[in-house]
C-alpha positions as CSV (number, residue, x, y, z in Angstrom):
1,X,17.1,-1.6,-0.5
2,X,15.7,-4.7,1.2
3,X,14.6,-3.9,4.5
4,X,15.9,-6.9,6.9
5,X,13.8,-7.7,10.7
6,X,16.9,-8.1,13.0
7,X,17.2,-10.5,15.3
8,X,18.8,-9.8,18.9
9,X,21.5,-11.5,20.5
10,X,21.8,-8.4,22.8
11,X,21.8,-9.6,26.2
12,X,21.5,-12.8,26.1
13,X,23.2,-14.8,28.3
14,X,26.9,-15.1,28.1
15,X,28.1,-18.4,26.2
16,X,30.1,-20.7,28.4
17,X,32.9,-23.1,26.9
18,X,32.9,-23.9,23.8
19,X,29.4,-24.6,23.0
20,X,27.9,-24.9,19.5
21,X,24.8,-23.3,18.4
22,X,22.2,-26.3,18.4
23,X,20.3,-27.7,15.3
24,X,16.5,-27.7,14.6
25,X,15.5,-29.7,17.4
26,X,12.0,-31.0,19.1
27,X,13.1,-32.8,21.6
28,X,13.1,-30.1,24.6
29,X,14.4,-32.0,27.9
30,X,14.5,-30.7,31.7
31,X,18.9,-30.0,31.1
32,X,18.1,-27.5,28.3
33,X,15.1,-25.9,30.1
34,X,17.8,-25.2,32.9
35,X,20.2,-23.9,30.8
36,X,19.6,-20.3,29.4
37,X,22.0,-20.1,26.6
38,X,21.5,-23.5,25.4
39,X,18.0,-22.9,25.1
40,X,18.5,-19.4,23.4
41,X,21.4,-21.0,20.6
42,X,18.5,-23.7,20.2
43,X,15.6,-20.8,19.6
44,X,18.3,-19.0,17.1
45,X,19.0,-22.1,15.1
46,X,15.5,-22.5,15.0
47,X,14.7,-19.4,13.6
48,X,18.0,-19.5,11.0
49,X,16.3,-22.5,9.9
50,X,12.5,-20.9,9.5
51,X,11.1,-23.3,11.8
52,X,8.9,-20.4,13.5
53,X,6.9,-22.9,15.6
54,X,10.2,-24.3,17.2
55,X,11.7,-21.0,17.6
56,X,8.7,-19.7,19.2
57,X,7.9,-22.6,21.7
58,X,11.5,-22.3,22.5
59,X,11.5,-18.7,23.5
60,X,8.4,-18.9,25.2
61,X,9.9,-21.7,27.4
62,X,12.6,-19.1,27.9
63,X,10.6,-16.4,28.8
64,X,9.0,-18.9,31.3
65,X,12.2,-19.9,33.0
66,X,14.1,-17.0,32.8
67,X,11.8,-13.9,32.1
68,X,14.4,-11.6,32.5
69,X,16.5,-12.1,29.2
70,X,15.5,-9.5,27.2
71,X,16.6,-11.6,24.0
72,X,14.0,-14.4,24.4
73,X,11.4,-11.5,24.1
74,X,13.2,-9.5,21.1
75,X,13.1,-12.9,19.2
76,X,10.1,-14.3,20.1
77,X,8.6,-10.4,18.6
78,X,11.1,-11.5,15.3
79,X,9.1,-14.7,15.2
80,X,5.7,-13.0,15.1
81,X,6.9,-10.5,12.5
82,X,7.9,-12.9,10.2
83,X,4.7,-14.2,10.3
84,X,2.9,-11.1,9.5
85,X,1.5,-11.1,13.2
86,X,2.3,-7.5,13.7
87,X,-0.2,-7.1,16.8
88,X,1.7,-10.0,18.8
89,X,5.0,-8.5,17.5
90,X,4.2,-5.0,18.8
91,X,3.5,-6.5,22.4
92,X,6.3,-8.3,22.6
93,X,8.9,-6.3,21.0
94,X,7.7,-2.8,23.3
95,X,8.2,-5.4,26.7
96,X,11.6,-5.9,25.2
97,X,12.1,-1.8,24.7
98,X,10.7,-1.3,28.0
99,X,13.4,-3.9,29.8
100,X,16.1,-2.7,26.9
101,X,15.5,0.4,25.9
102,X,19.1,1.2,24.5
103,X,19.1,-1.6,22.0
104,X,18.8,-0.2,18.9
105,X,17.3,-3.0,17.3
106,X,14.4,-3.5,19.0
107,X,13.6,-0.5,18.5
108,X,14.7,-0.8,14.6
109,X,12.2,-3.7,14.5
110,X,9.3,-2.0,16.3
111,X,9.5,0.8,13.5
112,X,9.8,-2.1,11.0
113,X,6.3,-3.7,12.6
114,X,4.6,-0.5,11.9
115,X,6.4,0.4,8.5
116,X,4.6,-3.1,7.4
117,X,1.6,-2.4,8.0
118,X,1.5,0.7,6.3
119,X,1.5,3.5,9.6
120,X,4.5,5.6,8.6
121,X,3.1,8.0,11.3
122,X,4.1,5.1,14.4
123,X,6.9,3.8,12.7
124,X,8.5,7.6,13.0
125,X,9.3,7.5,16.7
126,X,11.0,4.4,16.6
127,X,13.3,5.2,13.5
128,X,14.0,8.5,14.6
129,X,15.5,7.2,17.9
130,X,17.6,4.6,15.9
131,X,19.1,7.1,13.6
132,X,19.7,9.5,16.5
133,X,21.4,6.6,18.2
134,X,23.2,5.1,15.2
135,X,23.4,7.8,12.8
136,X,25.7,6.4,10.0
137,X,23.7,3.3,9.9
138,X,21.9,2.9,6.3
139,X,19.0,1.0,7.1
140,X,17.2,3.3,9.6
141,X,17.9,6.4,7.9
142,X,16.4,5.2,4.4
143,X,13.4,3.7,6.3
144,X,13.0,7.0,8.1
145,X,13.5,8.8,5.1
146,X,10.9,6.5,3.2
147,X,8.3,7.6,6.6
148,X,8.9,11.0,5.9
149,X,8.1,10.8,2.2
150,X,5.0,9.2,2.6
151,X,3.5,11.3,5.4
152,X,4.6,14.1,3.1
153,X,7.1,15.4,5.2
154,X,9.0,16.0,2.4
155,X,11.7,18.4,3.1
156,X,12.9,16.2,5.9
157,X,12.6,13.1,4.0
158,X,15.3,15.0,1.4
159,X,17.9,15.8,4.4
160,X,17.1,11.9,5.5
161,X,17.8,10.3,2.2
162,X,20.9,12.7,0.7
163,X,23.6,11.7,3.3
164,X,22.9,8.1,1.3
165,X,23.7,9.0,-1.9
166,X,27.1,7.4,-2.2
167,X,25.6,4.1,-0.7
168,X,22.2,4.3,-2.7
169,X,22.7,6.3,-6.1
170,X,22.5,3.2,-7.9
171,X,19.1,2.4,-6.8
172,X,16.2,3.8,-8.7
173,X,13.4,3.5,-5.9
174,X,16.1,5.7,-3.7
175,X,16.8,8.0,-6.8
176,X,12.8,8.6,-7.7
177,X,12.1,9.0,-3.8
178,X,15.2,12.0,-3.2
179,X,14.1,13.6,-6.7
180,X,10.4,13.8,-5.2
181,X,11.2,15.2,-2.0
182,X,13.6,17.6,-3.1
183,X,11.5,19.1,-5.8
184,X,8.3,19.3,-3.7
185,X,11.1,21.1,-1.5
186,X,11.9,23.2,-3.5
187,X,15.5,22.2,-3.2
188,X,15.8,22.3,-7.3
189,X,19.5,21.2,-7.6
190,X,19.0,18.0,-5.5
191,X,15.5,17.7,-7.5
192,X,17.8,17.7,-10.9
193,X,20.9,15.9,-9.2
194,X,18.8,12.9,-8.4
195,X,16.3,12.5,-11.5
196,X,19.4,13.3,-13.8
197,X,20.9,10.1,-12.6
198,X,17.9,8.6,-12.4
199,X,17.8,9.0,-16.1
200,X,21.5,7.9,-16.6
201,X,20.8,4.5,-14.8
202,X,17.8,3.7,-15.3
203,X,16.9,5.1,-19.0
204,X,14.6,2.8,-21.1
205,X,14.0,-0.1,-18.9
206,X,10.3,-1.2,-17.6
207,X,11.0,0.1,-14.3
208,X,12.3,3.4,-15.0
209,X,9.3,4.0,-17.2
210,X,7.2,3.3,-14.1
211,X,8.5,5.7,-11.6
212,X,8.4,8.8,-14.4
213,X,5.1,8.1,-15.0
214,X,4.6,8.2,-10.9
215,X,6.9,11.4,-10.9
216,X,4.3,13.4,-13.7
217,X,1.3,12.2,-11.5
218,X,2.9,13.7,-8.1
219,X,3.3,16.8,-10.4
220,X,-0.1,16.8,-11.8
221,X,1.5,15.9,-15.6
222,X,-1.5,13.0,-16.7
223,X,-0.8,12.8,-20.4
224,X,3.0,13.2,-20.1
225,X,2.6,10.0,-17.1
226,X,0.4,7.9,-19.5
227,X,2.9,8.3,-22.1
228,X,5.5,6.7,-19.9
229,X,3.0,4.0,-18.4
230,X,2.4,2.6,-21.4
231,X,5.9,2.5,-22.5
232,X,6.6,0.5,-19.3
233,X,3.7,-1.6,-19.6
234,X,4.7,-2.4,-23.3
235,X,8.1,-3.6,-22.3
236,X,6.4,-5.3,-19.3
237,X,3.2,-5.8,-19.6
238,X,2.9,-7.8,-16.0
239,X,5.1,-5.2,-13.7
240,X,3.3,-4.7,-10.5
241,X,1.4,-1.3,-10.1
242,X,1.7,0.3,-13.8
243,X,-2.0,-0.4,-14.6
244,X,-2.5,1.0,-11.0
245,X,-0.5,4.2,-11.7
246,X,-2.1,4.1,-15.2
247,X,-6.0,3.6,-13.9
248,X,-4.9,6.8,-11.3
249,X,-3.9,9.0,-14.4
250,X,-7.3,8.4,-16.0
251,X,-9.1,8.8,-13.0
252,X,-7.3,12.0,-12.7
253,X,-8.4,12.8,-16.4
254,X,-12.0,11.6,-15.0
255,X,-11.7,8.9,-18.0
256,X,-13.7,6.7,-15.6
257,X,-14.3,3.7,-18.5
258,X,-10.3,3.7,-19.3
259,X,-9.7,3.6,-15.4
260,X,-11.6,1.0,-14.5
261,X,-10.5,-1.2,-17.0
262,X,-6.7,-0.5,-16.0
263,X,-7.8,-1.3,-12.4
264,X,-9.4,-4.5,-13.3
265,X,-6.3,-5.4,-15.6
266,X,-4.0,-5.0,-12.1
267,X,-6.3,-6.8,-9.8
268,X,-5.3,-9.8,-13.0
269,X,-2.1,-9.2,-12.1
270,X,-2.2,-8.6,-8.5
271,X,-5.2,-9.9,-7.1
272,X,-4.5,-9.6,-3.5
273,X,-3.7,-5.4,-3.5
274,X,-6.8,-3.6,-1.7
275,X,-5.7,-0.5,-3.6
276,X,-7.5,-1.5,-6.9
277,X,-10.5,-2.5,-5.4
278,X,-10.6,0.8,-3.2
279,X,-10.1,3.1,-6.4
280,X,-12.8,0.9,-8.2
281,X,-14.9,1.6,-5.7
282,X,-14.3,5.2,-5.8
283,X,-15.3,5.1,-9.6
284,X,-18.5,3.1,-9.0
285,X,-19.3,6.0,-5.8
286,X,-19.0,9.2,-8.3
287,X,-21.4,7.3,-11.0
288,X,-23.7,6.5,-8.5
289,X,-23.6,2.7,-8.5
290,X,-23.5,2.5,-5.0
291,X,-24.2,-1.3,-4.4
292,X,-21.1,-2.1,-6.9
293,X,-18.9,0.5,-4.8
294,X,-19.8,-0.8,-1.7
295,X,-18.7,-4.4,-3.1
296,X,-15.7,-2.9,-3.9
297,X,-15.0,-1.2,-0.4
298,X,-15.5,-4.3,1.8
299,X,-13.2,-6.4,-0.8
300,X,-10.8,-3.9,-0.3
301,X,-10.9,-4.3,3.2
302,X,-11.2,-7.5,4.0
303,X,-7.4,-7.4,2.0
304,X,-6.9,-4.4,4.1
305,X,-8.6,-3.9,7.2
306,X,-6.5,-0.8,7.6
307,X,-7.4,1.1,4.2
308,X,-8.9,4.4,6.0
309,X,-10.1,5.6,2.4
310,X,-12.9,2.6,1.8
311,X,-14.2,3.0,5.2
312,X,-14.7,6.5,4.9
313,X,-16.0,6.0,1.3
314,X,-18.6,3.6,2.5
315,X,-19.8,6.1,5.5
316,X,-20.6,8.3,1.9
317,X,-22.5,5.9,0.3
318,X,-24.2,5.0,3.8
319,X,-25.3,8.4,4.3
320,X,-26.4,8.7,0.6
321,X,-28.7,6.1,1.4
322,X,-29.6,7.8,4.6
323,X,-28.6,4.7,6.7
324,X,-27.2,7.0,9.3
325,X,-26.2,4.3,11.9
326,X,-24.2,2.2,9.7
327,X,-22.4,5.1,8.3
328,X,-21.6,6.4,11.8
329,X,-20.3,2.9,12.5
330,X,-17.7,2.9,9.3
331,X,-16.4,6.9,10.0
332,X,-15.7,5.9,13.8
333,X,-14.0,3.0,12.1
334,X,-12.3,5.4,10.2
335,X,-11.6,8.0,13.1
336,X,-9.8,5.0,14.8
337,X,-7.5,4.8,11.8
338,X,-6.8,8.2,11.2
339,X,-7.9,10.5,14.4
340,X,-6.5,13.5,13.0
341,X,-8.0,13.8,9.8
342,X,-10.8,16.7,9.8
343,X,-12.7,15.3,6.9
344,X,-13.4,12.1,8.8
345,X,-14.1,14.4,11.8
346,X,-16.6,16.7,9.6
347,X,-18.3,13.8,8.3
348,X,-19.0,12.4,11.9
349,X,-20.4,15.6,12.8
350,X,-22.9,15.7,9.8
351,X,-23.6,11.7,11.1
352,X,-24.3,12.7,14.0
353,X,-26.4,16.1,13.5
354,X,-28.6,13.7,11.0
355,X,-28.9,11.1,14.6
356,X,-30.4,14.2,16.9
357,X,-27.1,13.7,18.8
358,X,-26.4,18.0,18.5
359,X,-24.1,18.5,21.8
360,X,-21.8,15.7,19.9
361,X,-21.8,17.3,16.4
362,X,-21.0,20.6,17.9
363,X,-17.9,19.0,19.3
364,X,-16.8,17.1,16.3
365,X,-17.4,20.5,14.5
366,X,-15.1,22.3,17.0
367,X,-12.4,19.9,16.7
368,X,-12.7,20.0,12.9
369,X,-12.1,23.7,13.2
370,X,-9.1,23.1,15.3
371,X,-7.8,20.2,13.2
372,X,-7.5,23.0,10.4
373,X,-6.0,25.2,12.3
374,X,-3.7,23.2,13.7
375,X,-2.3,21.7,10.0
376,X,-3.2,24.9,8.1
377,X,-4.5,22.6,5.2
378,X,-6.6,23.1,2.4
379,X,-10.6,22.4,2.1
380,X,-10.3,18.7,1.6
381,X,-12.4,16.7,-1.4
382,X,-15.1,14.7,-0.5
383,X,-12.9,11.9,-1.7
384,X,-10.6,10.9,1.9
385,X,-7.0,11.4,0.0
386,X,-4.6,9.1,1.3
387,X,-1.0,9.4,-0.7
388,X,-0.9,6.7,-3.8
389,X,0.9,3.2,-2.6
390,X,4.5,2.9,-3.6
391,X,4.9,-0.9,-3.1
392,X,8.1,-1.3,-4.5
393,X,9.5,1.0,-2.1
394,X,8.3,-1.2,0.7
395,X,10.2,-4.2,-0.2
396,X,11.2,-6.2,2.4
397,X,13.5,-9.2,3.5
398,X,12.7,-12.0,5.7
């Protein structure tokens, strides 16, 4: 499914006569400035035609003249989403929600700025409210299904995504996403309902061979997900994320020579994902070749400022070296990013014991405690586990 930014015509104002939308246009004279709706037809046509810096000098002259049309503002956050501008997009979209807040999509879009940049968690909110308000619409259910999923809510991401099933059943992202839910579940008939057809659609081609070979690594099964890798990197041997998927299986395996060099053969591919840099880093971390790792780290993040994983790897390889300061800088980085997340907690307590700074590490120990507590998880690695990138389920439309 391609996931498509909305734009709002929602309270705008009301056309009068018989007026055609305007074209691209320039020119902006004192009549259109005193005319809302001409000035807002002008700003859509604009932004039809992807001129982004027409549309958004027209909907700022809008906003100027008539601040009160929540449309100028639900656009004008369109116009900074399409440009990958998500913190503009966020402010402008939430004044919109706060002037509009029954407009479904604004709201649609807000959890669309978050789903971007990779925060499921802040996307939930927003979806959840779309599908309570619209819940036959197929858009905002499979995104929220998609959330769930990848925060591993996983039984609510298989109620989510089965009402879809007569829309979606012929889509093998949808397919591989419901079969994963439902069989970490432990609903076994969806879990065979899904991946059954799955197989029926999907059997033999490059893609299909991808997403089994994801399914055996969610299920621990490394040999059985490198058999189907390579078969899908045989029949395609430039599809996006198979030497990832295939570098995570012998990483799993701790094959660190045969990971790296599946790694390196997707950063040929795809040079611009953080994700191969950050597991390269990892390798380089548990060989002890921390100046390479640390390369690795801040490449990955300057692709990803976000990637919570190499800032909390490079706090490691900081305190290795016993360069407490700078490792306190990257975990609080870290904490930023992920403030729930007792390992990053624990570590900033060990930082901070190491400082002198004890009345702080007995909080951040206390909190770690009730972290646990609170999530009733498992001892954590020392490697910050964030769940592997699905990309392809991501997809989406301009």
């Amino acid at each position: 499914m391609l996931f498509i930014i909305a734009t709002v015509v929602l309270l705008a104002p009301r056309p009068q006569g018989n007026a055609a939308p305007q074209s691209q246009t320039k020119e902006r004279t004192p009549t259109a400035a005193a005319d809302p709706q001409r000035l807002f037809q002008q700003g859509e046509a604009e932004l039809k035609v992807g001129n982004l810096d027409g549309a958004e000098h027209t909907f700022r002259e809008l906003i100027r003249t008539h601040p009160e049309l929540v449309g100028a503002y639900a656009n004008l956050g369109v116009v900074y989403m399409r440009r990958q501008q998500w913190g503009q997009a966020l402010e402008t979209l939430q004044k919109a929600e706060k002037m509009a807040p029954g407009v479904a999509g604004i709201r649609l879009n807000i959890g669309l700025a978050y789903f971007r940049q990779h925060d499921f968690q802040a996307a939930l909110s927003p979806f959840e409210s779309v599908v309570q308000d619209t819940p036959s619409a197929a858009q905002p259910r499979y995104l929220l299904g998609l959330c769930y999923f990848f925060t591993e809510r996983y039984y609510d991401a298989a109620n989510m995504l089965e009402p879809l099933w007569e829309q979606q059943s012929s889509e093998l992202n949808y397919l591989y996403v419901l079969g994963i839910s439902a069989g970490k579940a432990k609903n076994v008939d969806l879990e065979q309902k899904a991946l059954s057809r799955l197989v029926e659609i999907g059997s033999h081609s490059p893609e299909f061979y991808l997403l089994m070979g994801k399914a055996h690594i969610n299920r621990e099964e490394y040999d059985q997900a490198i058999s189907e890798l390579q078969a899908a990197a045989k029949a395609s041997p430039k599809l996006p994320f198979v030497h990832f998927n295939l570098g995570v299986a012998y990483l799993k395996k701790q094959d660190f020579e045969r990971a790296k060099a599946e790694f390196a053969e997707d950063v040929s591919i795809e040079p611009d994902v953080a994700y191969n840099f950050d597991q390269l880093g990892y390798i380089s971390y548990l060989q002890e070749q921390d100046e390479e790792a640390k390369a690795y780290y801040l490449k990955a993040l300057k692709l990803d400022p976000k990637l919570t994983s190499s800032r909390y790897q490079l706090a490691k390889i900081y305190q290795r070296q016993g360069k407490y300061p700078d490792a306190l800088r990257e975990i609080e980085a870290a904490e930023k990013l992920d403030p729930t997340s007792h390992a990053i907690h624990y570590l900033r307590g060990q930082l901070l014991q190491k400082l002198g700074r004890k009345e702080e590490a007995r909080a951040e120990m206390a909190t770690v405690s009730r972290l646990m507590k609170a999530q009733h998880v498992k001892e954590q690695e020392q490697l910050y586990s964030v769940p592997l990138p699905h990309p392809e389920l991501t997809q989406t439309s301009q």
